[in-house]
DSSP file (Angstrom, degrees, kcal/mol; ACC not computed):
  #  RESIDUE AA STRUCTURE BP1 BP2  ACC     N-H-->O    O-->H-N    N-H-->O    O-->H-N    TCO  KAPPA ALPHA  PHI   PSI    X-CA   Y-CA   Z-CA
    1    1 A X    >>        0   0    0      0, 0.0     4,-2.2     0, 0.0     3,-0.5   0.000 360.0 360.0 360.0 -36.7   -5.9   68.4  -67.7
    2    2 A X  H 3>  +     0   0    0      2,-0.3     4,-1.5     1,-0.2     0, 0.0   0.958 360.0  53.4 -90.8 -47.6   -3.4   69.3  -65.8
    3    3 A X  H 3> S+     0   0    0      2,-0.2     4,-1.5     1,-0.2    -1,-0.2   0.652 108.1  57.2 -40.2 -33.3   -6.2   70.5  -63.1
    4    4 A X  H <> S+     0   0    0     -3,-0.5     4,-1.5     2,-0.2    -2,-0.3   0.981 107.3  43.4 -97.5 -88.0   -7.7   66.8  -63.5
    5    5 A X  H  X S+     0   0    0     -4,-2.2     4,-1.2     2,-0.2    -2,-0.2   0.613 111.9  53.9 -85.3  -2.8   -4.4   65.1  -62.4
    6    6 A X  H >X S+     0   0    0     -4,-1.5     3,-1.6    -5,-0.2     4,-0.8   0.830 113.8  43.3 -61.4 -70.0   -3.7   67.8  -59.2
    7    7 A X  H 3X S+     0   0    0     -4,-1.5     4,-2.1     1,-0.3     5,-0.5   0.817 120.8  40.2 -66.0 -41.2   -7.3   66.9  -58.0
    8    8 A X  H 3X S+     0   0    0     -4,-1.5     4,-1.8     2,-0.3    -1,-0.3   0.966 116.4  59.2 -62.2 -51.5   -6.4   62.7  -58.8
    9    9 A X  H <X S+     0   0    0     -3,-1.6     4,-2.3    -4,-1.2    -1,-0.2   0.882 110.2  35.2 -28.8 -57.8   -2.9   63.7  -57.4
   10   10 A X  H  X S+     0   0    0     -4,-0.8     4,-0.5     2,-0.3    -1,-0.3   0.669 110.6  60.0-100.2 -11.3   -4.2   64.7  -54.1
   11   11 A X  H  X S+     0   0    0     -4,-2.1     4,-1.8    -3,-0.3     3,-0.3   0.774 109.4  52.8 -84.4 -28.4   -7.1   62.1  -53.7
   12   12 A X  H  X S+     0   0    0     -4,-1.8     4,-1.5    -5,-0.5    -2,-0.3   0.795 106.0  45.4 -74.3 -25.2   -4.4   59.8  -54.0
   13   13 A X  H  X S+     0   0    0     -4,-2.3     4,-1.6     2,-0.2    -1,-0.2   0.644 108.9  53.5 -95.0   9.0   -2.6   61.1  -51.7
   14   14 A X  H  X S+     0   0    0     -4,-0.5     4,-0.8    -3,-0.3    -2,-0.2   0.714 111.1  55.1 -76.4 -37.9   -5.7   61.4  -49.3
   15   15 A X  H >X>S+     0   0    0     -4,-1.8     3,-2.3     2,-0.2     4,-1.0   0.982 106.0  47.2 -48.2 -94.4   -5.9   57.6  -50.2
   16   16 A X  H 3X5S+     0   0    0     -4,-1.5     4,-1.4     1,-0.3     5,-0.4   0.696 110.0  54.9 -22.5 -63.3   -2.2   57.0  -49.0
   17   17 A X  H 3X5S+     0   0    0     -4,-1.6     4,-2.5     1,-0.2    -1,-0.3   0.832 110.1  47.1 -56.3 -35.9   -2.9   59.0  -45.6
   18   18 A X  H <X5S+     0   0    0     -3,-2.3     4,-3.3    -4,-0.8    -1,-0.2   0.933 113.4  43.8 -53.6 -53.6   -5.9   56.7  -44.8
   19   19 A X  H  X5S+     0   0    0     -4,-1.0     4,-1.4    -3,-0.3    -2,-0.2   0.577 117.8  46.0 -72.5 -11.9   -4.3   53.4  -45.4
   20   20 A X  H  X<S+     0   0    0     -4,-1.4     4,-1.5    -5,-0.5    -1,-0.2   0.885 117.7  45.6 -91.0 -25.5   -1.1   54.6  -43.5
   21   21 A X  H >X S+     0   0    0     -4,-2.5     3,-6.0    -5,-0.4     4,-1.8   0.924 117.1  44.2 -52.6 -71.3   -3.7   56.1  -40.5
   22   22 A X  H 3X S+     0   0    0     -4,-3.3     4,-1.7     1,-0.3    -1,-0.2   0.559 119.4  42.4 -59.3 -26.4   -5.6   52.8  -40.6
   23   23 A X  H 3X S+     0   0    0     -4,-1.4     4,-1.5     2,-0.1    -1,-0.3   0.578 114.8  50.2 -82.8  -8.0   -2.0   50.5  -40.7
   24   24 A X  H <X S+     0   0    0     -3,-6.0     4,-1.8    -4,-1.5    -2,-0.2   0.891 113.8  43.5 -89.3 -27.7   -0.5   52.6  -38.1
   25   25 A X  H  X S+     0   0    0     -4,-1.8     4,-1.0     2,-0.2    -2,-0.1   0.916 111.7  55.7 -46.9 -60.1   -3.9   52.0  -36.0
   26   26 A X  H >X S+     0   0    0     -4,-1.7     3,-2.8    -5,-0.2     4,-2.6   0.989 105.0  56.9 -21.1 -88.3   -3.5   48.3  -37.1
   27   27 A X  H 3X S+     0   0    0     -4,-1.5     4,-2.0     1,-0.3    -2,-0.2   0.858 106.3  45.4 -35.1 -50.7    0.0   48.5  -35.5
   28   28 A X  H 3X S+     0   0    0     -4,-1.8     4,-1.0     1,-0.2    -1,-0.3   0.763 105.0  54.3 -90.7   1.5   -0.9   49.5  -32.2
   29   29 A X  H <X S+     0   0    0     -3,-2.8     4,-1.5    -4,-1.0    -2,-0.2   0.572 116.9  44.1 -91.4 -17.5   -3.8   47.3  -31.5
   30   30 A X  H  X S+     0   0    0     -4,-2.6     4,-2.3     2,-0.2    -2,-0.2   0.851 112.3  47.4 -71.8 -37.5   -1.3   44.4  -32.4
   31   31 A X  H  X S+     0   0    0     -4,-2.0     4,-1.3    -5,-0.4    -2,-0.2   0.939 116.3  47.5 -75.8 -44.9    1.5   45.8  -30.5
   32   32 A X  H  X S+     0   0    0     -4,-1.0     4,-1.3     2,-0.2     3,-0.4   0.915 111.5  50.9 -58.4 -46.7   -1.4   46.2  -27.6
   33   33 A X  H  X S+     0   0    0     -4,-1.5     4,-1.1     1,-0.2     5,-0.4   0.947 107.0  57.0 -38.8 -87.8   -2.7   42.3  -28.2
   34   34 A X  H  X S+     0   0    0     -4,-2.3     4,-0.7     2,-0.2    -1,-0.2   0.581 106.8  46.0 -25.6 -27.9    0.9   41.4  -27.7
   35   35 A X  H >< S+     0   0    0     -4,-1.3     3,-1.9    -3,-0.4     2,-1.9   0.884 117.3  44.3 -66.2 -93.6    1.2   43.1  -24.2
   36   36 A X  H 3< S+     0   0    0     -4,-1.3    -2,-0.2     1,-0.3     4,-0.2   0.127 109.9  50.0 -69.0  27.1   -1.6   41.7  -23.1
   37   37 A X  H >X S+     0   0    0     -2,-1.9     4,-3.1    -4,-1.1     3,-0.8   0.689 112.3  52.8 -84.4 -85.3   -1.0   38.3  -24.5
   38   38 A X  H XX S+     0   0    0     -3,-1.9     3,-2.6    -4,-0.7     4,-1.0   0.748 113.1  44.2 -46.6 -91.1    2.6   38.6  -22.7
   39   39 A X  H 3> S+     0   0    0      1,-0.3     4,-2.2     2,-0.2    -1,-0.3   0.612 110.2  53.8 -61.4 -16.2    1.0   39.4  -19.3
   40   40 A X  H <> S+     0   0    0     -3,-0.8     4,-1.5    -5,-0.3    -1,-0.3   0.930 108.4  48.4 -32.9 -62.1   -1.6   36.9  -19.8
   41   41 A X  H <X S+     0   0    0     -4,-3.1     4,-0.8    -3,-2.6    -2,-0.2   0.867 113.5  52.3 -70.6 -36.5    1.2   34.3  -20.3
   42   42 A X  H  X S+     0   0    0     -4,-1.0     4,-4.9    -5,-0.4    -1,-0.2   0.928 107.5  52.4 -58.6 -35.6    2.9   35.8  -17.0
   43   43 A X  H  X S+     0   0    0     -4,-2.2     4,-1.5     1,-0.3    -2,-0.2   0.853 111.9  38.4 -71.5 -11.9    0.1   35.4  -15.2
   44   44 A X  H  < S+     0   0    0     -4,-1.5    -1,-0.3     2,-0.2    -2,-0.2   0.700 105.1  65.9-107.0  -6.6   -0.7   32.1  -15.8
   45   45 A X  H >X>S+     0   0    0     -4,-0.8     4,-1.9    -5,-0.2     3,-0.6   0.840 111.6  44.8 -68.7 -55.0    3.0   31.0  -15.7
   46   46 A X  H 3X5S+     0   0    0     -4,-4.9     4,-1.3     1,-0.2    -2,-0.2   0.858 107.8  52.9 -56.0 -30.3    2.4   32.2  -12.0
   47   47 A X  H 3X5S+     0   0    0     -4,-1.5     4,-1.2    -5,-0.2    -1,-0.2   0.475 105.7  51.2 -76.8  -1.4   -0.5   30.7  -11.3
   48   48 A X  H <>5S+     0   0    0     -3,-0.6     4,-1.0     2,-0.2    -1,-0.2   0.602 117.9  38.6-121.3 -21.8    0.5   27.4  -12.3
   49   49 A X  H  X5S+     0   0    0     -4,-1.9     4,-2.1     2,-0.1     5,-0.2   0.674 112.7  59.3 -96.3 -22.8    3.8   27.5  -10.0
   50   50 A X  H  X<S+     0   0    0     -4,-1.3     4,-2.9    -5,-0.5     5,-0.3   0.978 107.1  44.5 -36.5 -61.7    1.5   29.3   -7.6
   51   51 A X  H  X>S+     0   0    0     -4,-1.2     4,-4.6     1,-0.2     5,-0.8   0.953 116.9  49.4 -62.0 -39.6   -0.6   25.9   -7.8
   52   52 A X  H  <5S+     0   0    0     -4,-1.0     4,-0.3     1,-0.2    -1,-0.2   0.916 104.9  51.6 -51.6 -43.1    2.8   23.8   -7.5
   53   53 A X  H  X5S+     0   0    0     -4,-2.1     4,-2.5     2,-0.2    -1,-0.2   0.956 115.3  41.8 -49.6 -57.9    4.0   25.3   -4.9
   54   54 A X  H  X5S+     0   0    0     -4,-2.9     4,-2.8     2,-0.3    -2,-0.2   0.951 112.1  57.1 -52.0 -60.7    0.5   24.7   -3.0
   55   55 A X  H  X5S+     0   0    0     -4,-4.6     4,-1.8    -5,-0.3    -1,-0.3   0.866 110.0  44.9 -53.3 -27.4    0.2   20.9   -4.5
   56   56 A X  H >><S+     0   0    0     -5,-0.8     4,-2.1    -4,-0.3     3,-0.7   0.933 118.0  46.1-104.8 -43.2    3.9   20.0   -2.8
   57   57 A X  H 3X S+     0   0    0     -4,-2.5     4,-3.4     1,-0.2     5,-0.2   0.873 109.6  50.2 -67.2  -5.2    2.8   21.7    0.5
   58   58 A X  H 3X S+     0   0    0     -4,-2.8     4,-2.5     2,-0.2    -1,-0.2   0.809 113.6  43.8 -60.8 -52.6    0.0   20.2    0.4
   59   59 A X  H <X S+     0   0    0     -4,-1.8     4,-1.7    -3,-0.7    -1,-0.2   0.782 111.2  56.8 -79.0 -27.7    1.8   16.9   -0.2
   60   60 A X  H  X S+     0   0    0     -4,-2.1     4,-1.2    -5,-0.2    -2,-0.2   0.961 115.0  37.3 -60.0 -63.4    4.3   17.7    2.5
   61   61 A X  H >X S+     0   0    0     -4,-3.4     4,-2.2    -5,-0.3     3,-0.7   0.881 110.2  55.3 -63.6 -32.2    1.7   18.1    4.9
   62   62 A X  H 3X S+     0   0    0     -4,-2.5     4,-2.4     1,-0.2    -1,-0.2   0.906 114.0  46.9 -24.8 -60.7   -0.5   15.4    3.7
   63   63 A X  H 3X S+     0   0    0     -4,-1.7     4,-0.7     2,-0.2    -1,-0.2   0.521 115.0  45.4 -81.2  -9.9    3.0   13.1    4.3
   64   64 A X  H <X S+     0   0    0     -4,-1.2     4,-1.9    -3,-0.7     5,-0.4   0.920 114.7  51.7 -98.5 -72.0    3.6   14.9    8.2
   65   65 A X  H  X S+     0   0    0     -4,-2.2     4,-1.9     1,-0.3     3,-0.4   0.758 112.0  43.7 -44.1 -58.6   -0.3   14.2    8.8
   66   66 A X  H  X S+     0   0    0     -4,-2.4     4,-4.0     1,-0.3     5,-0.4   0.968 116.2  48.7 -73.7 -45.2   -0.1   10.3    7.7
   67   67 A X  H  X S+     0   0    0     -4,-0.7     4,-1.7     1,-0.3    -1,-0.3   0.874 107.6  52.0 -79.8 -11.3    3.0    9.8    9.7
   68   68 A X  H  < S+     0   0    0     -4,-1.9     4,-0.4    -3,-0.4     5,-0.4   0.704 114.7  41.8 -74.9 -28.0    1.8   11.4   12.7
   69   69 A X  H >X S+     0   0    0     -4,-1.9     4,-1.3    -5,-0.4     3,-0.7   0.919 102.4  69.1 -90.9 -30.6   -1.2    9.3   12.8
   70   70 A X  H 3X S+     0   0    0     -4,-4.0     4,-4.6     1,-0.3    -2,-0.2   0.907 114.0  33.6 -52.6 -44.1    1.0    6.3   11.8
   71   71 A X  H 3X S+     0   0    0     -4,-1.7     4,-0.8    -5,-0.4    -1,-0.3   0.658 106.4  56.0 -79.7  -7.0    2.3    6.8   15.3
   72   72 A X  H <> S+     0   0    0     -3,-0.7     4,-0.7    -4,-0.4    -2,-0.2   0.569 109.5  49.9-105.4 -13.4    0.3    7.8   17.0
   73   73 A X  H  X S+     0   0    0     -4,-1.3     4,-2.8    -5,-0.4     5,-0.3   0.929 112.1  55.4 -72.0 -54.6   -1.7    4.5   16.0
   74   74 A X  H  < S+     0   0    0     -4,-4.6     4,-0.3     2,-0.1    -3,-0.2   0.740 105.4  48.2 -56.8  -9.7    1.7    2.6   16.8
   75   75 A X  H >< S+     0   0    0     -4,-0.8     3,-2.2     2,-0.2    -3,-0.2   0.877 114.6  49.5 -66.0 -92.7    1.6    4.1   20.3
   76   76 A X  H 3X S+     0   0    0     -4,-0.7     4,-2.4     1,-0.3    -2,-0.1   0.284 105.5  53.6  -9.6 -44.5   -2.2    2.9   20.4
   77   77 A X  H 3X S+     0   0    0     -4,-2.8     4,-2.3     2,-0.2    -1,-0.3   0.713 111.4  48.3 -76.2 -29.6   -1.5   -0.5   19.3
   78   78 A X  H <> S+     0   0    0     -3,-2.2     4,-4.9    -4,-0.3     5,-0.3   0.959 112.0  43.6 -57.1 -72.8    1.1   -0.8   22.2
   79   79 A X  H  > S+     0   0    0      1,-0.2     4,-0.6     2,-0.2     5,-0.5   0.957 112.6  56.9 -51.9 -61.1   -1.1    0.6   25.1
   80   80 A X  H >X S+     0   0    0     -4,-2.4     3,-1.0     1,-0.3     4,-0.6   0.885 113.1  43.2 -52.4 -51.4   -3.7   -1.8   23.4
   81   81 A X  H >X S+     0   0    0     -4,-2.3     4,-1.9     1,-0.2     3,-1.0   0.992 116.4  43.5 -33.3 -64.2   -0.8   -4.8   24.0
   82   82 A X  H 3< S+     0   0    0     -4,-4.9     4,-0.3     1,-0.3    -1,-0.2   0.224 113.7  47.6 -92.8  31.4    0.1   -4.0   27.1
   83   83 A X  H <X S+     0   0    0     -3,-1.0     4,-1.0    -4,-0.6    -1,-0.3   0.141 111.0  51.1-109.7 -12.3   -3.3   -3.5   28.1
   84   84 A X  H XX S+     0   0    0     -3,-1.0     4,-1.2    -4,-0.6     3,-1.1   0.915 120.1  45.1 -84.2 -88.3   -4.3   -7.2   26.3
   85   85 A X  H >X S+     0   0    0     -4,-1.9     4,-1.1     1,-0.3     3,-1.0   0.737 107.1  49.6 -39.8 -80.7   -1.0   -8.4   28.7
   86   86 A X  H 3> S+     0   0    0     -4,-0.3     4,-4.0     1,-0.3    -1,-0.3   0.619 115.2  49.4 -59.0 -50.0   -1.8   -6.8   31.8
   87   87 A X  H <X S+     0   0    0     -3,-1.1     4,-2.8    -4,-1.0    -1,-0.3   0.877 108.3  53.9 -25.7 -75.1   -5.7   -8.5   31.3
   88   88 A X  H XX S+     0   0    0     -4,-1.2     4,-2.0    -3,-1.0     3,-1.1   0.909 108.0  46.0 -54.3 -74.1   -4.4  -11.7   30.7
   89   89 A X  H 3X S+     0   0    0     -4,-1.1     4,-1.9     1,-0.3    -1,-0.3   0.844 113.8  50.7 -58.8 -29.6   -2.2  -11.8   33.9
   90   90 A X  H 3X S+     0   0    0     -4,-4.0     4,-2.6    -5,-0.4    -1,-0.3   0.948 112.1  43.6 -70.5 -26.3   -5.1  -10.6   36.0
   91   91 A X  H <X>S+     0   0    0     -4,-2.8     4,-4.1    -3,-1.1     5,-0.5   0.966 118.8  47.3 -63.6 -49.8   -7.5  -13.0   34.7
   92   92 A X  H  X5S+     0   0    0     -4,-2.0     4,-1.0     2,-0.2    -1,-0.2   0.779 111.4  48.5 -61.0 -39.5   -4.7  -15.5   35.1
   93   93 A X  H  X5S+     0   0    0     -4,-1.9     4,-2.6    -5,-0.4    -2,-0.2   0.966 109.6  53.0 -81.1 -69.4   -3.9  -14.3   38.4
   94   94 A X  H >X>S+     0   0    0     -4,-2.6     3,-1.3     1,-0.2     4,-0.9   0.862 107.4  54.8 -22.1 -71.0   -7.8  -14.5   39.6
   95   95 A X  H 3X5S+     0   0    0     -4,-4.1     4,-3.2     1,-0.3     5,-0.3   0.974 106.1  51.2 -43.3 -55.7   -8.1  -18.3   38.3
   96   96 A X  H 3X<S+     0   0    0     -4,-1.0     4,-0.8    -5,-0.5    -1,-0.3   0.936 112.3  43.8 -57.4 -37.4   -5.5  -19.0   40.3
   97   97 A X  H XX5S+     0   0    0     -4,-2.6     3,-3.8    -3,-1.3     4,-0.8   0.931 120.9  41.0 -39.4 -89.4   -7.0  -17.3   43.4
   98   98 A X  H 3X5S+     0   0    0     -4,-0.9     4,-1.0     1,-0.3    -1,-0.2   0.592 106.8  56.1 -51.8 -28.8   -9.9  -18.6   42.9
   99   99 A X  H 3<<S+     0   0    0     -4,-3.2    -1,-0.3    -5,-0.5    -2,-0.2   0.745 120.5  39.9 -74.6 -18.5   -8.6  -22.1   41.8
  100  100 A X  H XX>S+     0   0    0     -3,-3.8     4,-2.0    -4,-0.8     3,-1.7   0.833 109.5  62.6 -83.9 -53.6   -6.7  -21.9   45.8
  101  101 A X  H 3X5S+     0   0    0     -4,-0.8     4,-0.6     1,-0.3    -2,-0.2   0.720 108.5  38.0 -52.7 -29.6   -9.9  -20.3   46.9
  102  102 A X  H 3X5S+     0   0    0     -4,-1.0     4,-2.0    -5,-0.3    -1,-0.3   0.706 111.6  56.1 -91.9 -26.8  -11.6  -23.6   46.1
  103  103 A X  H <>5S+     0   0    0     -3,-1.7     4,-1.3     2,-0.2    -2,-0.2   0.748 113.0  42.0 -81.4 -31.2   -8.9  -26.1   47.2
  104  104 A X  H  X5S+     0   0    0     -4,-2.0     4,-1.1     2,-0.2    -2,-0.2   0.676 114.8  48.7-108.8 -21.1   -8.9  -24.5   50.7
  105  105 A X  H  <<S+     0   0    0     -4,-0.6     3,-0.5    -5,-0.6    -2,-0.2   0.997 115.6  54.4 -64.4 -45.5  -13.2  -24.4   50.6
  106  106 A X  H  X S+     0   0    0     -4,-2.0     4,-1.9     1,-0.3    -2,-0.2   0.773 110.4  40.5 -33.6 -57.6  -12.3  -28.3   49.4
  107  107 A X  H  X S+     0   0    0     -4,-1.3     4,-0.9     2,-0.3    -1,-0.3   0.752 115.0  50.8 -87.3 -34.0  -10.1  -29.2   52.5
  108  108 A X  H  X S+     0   0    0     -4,-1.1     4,-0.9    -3,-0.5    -1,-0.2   0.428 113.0  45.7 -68.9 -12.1  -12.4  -27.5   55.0
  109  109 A X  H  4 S+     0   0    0     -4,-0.2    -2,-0.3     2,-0.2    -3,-0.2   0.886 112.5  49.5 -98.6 -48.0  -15.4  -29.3   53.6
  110  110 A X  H  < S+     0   0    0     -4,-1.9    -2,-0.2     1,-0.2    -3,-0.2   0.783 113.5  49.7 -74.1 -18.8  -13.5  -32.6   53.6
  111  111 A X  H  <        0   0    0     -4,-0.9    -1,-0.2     1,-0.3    -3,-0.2   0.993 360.0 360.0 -80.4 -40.9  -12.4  -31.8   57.6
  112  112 A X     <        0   0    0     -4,-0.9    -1,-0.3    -5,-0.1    -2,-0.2   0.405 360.0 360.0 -67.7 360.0  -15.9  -31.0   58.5
């Protein structure tokens, strides 16, 4: 009897050793999850102010780009004036030649 409860004794505690290996096993593949869980969650906390960062230069330069062609369109639109003016007055200046040019063929036709 007493021979019967060693051997029951000691399978139980053969029991006990298993369940404590297999929770202590347990324990370190959770405690290993949990790392890489935490460096997961750094890394993508970085990547995602990585990407902010990128998105506002992105937007800085975007905003440099527009306003540098926004002038340099208003330049354009100038030279395009004062090239519109300058036209005008030559055309304007021709007619007039030519509107003298015609008055003095007029008077030379009327003397002859």
């Amino acid at each position: 009897l007493e021979e019967a409860q060693g051997q029951q004794e000691a399978k139980l505690q053969q029991q006990c050793a298993e369940v404590s290996a297999d929770r202590d096993g347990a324990l370190e593949r959770l405690k290993a999850a949990d790392d890489a869980k935490a460096s997961l969650e750094q890394r993508l906390a970085e990547a995602e102010q990585n990407l902010r960062d990128r998105e506002a230069v992105l937007a800085k330069e975007g905003s440099e780009q527009v306003a540098s062609l926004q002038q340099s369109l208003t330049e354009e639109q100038e030279r395009r004036s004062e090239l519109q003016r300058n036209h005008e007055a030559a055309l304007a200046a021709a007619q007039e030649a030519a509107s003298a040019e015609k008055k003095v063929l007029e008077e030379k036709v009327k003397e002859h």
